[in-house]
C-alpha positions as CSV (number, residue, x, y, z in Angstrom):
1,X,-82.7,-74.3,-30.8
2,X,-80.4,-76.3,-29.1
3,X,-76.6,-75.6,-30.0
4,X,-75.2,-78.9,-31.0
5,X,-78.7,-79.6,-32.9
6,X,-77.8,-76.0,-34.7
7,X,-74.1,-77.0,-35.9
8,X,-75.6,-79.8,-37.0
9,X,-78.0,-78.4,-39.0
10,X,-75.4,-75.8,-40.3
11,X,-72.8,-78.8,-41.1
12,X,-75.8,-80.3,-42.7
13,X,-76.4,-77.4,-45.0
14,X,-72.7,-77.0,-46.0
15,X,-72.6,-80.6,-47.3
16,X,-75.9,-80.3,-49.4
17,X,-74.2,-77.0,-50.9
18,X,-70.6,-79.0,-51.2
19,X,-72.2,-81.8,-52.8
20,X,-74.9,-79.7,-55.0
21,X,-71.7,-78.1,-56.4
22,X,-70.2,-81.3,-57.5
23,X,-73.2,-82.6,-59.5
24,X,-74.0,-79.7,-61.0
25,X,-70.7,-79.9,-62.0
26,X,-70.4,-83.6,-63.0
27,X,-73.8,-83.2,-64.8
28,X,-74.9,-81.2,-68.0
29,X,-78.5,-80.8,-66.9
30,X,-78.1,-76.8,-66.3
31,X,-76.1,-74.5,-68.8
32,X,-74.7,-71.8,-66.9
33,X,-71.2,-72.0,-66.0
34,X,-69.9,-72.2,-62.1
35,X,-66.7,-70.2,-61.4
36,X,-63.5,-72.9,-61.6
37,X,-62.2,-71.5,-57.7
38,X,-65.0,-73.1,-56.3
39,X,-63.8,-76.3,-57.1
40,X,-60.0,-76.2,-55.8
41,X,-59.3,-77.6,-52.5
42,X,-57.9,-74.3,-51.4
43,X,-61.7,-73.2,-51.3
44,X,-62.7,-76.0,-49.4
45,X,-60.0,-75.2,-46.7
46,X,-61.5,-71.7,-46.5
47,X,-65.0,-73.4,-46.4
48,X,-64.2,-75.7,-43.9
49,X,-62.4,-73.1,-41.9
50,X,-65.0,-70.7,-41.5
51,X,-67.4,-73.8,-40.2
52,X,-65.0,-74.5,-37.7
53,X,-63.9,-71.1,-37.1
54,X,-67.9,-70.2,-36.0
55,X,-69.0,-73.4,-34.0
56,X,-66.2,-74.4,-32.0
57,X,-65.1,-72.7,-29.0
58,X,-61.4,-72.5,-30.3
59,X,-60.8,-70.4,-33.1
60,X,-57.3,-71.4,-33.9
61,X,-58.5,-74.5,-36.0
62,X,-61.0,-72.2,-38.1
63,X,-58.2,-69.5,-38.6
64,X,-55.3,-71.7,-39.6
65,X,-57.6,-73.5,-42.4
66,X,-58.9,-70.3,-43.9
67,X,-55.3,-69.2,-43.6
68,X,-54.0,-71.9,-45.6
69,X,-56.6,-72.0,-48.5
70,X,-56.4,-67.9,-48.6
71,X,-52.1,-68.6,-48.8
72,X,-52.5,-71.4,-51.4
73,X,-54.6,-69.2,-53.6
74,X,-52.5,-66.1,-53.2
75,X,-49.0,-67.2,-52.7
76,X,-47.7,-63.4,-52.4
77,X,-50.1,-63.2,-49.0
78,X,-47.5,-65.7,-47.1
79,X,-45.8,-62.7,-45.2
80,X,-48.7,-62.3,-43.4
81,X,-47.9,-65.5,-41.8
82,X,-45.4,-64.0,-39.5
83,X,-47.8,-60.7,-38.9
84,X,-50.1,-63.3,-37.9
85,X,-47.8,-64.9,-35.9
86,X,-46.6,-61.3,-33.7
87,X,-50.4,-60.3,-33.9
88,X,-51.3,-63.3,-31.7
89,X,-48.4,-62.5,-29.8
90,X,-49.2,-59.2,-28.9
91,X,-52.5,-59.6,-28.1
92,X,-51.9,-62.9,-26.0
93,X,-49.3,-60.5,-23.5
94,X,-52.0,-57.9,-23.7
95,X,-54.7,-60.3,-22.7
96,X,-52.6,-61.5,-19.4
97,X,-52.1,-58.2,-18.3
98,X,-55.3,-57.6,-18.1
99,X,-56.3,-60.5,-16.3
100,X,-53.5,-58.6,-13.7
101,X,-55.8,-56.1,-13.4
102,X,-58.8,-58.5,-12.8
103,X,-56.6,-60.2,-10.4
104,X,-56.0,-63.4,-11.7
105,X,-52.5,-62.2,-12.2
106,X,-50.2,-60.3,-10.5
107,X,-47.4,-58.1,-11.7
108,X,-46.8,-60.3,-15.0
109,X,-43.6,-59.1,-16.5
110,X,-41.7,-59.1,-13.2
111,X,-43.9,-62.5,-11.5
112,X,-41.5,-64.6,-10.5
113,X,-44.2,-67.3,-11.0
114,X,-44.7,-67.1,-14.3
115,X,-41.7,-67.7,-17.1
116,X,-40.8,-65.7,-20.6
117,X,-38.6,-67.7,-23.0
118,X,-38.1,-66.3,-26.0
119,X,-35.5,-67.7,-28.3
120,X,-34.9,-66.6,-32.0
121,X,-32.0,-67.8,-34.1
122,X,-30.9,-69.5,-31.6
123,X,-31.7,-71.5,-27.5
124,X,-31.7,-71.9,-24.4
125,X,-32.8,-73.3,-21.0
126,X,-34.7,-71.7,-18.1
127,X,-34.8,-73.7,-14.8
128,X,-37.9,-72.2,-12.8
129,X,-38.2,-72.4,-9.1
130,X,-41.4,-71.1,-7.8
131,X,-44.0,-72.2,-5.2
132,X,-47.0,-70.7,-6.7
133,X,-46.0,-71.4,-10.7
134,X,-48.7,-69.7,-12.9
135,X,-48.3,-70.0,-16.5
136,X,-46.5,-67.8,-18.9
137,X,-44.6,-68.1,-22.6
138,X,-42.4,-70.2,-24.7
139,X,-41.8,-68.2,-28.3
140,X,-39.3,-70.3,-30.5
141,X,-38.9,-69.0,-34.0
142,X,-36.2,-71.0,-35.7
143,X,-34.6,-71.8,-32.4
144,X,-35.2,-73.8,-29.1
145,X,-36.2,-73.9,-26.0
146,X,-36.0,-75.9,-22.7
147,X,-37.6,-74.4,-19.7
148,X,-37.3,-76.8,-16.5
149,X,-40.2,-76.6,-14.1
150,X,-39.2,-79.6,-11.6
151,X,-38.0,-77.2,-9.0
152,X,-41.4,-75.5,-9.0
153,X,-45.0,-76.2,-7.6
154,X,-48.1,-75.3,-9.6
155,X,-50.3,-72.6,-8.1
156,X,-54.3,-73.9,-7.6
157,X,-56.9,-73.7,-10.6
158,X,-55.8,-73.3,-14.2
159,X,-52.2,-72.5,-14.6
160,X,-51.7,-71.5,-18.8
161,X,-48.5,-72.2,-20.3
162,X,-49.0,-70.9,-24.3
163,X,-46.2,-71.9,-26.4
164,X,-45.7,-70.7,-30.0
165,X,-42.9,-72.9,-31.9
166,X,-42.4,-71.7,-35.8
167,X,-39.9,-73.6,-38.0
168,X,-38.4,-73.8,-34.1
169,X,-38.8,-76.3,-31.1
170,X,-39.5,-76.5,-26.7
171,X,-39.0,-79.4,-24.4
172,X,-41.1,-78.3,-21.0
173,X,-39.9,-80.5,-18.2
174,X,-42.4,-81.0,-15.3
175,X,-42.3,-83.0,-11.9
176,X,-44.3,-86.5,-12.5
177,X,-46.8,-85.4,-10.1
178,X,-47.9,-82.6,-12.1
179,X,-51.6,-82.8,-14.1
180,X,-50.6,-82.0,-17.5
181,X,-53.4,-80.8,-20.1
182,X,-51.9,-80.4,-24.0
183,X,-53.7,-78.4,-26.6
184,X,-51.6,-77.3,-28.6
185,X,-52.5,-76.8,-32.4
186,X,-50.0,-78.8,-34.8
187,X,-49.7,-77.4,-38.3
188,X,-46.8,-79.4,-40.5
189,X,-45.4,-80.0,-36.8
190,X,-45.9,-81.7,-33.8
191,X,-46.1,-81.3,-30.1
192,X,-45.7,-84.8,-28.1
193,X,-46.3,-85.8,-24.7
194,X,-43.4,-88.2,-23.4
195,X,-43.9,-88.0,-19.6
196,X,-43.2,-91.4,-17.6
197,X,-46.7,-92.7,-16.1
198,X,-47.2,-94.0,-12.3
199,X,-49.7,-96.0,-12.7
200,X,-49.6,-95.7,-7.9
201,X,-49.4,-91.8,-8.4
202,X,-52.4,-89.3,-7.3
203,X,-52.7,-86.3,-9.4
204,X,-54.2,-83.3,-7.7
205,X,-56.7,-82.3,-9.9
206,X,-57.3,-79.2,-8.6
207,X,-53.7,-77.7,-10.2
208,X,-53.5,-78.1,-13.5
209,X,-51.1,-77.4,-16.2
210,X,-52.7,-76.1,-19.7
211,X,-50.3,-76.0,-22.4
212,X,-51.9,-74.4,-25.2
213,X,-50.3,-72.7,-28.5
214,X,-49.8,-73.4,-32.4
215,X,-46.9,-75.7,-33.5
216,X,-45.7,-74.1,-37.0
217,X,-43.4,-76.3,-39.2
218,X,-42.0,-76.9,-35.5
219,X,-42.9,-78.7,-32.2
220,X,-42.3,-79.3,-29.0
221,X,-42.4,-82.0,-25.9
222,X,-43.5,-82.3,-22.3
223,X,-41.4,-85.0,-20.4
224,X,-40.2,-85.7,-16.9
225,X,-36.8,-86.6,-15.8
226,X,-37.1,-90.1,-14.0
C-alpha cells in the first residue's frame, strides 16, 4: 500500500473512533459507561500527537502535542519540560559529531565554520566570518541572541543552523544573497522571517541555509541589514 493512501486510511480510522466516541456519548443507546479522560481535550492533544508523531517525517510536531496533553493532565510532569529540552540538546551535539566522523563535518567544536551561541540569563552577539560557513547552534533560555553571518559565505549543499529559543529570543543576520529555508517549530512563540527581497537577485540554490529548532514561549528572526 501506497504511503499517503495508508495515512489516509489511518487518519480515516482515528476520526470514525473520535467521532464513535462522541455519539456514544451524546446517545443513551448503550449502558456501559466510557472513562470521563477520553473526553478532555488534553486526550485529544495526545491523540493527535501520536498521529502526527508516526506519519510525518518530523517528529517534533507529534512530540510537542503529546507533551502538552500528557503536561495538562499531570501538571506535576512540567519539569520534564526542561529535561526535554537538554535531552534534545545533547543528542542534537552528539548527532553532529558523528556526522564528523562520516565526514560531513569536520572538527565541530573547534570548526571555525560552524557557530555555538549559547546565552542563559542573559545575551549576546557573535559576528562570524567564514568562507565555508556550515551550520551550528543558537541556545537562548531566558536570554538573547544575535549571531551575524554577513561576513561569511555558505559552504555548498545543506548548511543546518538549529536554534532552540525558551522563554528567550535570536535575530540571525544573513547576506541578502543567501537561500534561506525556516522550519522552525513555534510553540506559544514565534520565529519570523524579515529579510529585504530583490526581486533582480539570483539565489544559488545549491547553498542553502536550513534553520530548524523549537521556539518555546520565545522566538526568533532572520533579517538582513540593507
Amino acid at each position: 500500500m501506497a504511503r499517503g493512501v495508508q495515512n489516509r486510511l489511518i487518519i480515516g480510522i482515528m476520526l470514525v473512533f473520535v467521532g464513535a466516541l462522541l455519539f456514544l456519548r451524546n446517545s443513551d443507546m448503550f449502558d456501559f459507561m466510557i472513562p470521563d479522560f477520553l473526553f478532555r481535550w488534553q486526550f485529544f492533544f495526545i491523540l493527535f500527537g501520536l498521529l502526527f508523531f508516526f506519519l510525518a517525517q518530523n517528529k517534533t510536531v507529534g512530540s510537542l502535542f503529546v507533551g502538552i496533553g500528557l503536561f495538562n493532565l499531570y501538571p506535576e510532569l512540567w519539569p520534564l519540560i526542561f529535561v526535554a529540552v537538554g535531552a534534545y540538546i545533547i543528542f542534537g551535539i552528539n548527532r553532529k559529531k558523528q556526522s564528523s566522523d562520516t565526514g560531513n563535518f569536520s572538527d565541530y567544536d573547534m570548526d571555525k565554520n560552524v557557530v555555538e551561541q549559547i546565552s542563559i540569563f542573559g545575551g549576546g552577539t557573535k559576528f562570524v566570518n567564514s568562507n565555508s560557513f556550515k551550520g551550528g547552534n543558537i541556545i537562548s533560555i531566558f536570554g538573547g541572541s544575535e549571531v551575524n553571518l554577513t561576513g561569511s559565505t555558505l559552504a555548498e549543499g545543506d548548511s543546518i543552523l538549529d536554534t532552540i529559543s525558551v522563554f528567550g529570543g535570536c535575530t540571525i543576520i544573513v547576506p541578502k544573497d543567501w537561500n534561506v529555508i525556516i522550519d522552525v517549530f513555534p510553540l506559544f512563540g514565534g520565529f519570523g522571517d524579515k529579510r529585504t527581497r530583490d526581486p533582480n537577485l539570483v539565489y544559488d540554490q545549491n547553498k542553502t541555509l536550513l534553520i530548524k529548532g523549537i521556539a518555546l514561549f520565545g522566538g526568533g528572526e532572520v533579517k538582513t541589514l540593507f
